[in-house]
N, C-alpha and C positions, 0 to 999 in steps of 0.2 A: 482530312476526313470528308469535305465536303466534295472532293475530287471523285474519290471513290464511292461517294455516295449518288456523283452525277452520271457515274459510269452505271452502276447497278442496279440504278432506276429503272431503264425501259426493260433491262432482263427481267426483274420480277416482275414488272408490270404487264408482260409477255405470259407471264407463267401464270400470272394469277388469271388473265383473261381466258388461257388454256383449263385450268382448276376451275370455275365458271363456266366454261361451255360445255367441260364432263362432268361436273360434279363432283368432285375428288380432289376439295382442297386438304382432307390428310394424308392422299396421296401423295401428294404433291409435296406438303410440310414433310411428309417422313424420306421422302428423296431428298429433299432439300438439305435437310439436317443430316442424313447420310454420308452425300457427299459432301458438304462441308466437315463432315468428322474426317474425310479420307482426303479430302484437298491439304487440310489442316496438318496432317502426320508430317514431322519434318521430310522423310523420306521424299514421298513424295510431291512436294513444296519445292523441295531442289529439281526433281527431277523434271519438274513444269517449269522450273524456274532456267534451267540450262536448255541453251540454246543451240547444241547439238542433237540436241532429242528433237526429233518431228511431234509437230502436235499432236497427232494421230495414234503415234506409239502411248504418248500422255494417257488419252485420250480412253484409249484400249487397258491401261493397266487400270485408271480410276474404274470403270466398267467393270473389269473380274473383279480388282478387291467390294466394289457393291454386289456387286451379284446380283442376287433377284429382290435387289431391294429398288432396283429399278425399274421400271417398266420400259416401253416401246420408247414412249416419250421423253422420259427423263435421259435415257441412252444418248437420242440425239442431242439434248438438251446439253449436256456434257463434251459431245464430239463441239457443238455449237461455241461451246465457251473454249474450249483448245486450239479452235481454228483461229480464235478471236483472242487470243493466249490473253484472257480471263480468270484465271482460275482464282489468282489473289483478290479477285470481290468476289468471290461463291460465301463467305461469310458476311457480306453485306448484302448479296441480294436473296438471301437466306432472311435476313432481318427484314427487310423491308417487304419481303414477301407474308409475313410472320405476321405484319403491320396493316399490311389488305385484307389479309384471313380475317385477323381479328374486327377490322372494322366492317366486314362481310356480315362475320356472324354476331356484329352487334355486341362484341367481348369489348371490356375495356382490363388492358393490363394493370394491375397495384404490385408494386413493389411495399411489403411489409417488414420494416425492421425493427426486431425488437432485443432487448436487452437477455433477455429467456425465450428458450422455445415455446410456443403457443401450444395447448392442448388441442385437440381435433375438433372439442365442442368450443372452446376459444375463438379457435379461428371461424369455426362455422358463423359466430355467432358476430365479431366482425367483419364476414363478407355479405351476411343477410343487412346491415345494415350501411354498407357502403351500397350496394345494390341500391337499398332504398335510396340514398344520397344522391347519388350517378343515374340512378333511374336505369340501368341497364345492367348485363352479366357484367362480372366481374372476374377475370383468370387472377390469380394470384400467385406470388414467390414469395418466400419469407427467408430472411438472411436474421441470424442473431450477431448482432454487435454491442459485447460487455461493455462496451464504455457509453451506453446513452446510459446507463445505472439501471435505467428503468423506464416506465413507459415502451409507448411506440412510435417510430415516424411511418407515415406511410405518405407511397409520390402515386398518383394518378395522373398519368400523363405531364403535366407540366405543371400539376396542381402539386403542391408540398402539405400533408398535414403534420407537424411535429408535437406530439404531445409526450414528447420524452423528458425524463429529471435533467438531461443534459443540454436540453434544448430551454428548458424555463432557467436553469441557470443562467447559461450564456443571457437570457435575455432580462435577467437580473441586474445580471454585471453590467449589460448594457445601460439599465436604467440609471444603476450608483453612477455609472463613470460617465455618463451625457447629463 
């Protein structure tokens, strides 16, 4: 992971300074994720991946299946990664670009998981107070996973808060069996 992550580095960090001098870092996010959904297709995965194909043909097909979800930039941005037969880090430097944005615009991502889906003033009412916590925006995703029972864990970057029934158990058991 850390290989592909050293590869995909200066590409987004390419892209974000681009998204920055235009102003148009959802432009940029929604090409990103584009082509990453179209790099992604196995079809096309082979056909980057075989090495009879000219990059350029590659290159050319990712292009039509985007369509105008590209712009001028993103086009080359694509030919760029098939010259440099790239295309298996367009989901990492999709991430890592995801990861500038965010800290651009001052977003900090939470991962929320809870045992039940959260209602909308639930959750409202959870991110008004991480904000306060974090002192800044907050994006959030919420995953339900039945086995914490109940409560919620939520990860802020590298922070963990787990106030789940599954997570005060484990750390029950912890307590009898140490």
């Amino acid at each position: 992971m850390a290989e592909i992550t050293t590869i995909a580095r200066p590409y987004a960090e390419a892209v974000a300074r681009l998204a920055k001098e235009g102003n148009n870092w959802q432009v940029w996010s929604d090409a990103l994720s584009l082509a990453t959904q179209v790099a992604l297709d196995p079809q096309v995965a082979e056909l980057a991946g075989n090495p009879a194909v000219p990059s350029a043909a590659v290159a050319e097909v990712i292009v039509a299946v985007c369509g105008k979800g590209l712009n001028a930039e993103g086009v080359n941005f694509v030919r760029l990664l098939a010259d440099n037969k790239r295309f298996g880090s367009l989901p990492e430097i999709s991430r890592l670009f995801e990861e500038i944005k965010a800290e651009q615009e001052g977003v900090l991502d939470a991962r929320i998981t809870t045992a039940y889906p959260l209602t909308n003033e639930q959750m409202a009412g959870l991110m008004a107070k991480l904000e306060t916590k974090f002192g800044r925006k907050i994006g959030a995703s919420q995953e339900v996973d039945a086995e914490l029972i109940g409560g919620v864990v939520i990860q802020v970057g590298d922070e963990v808060m787990d106030a789940s029934v599954r997570g005060r158990l484990a750390s029950m058991a912890a307590t009898l069996i140490g």
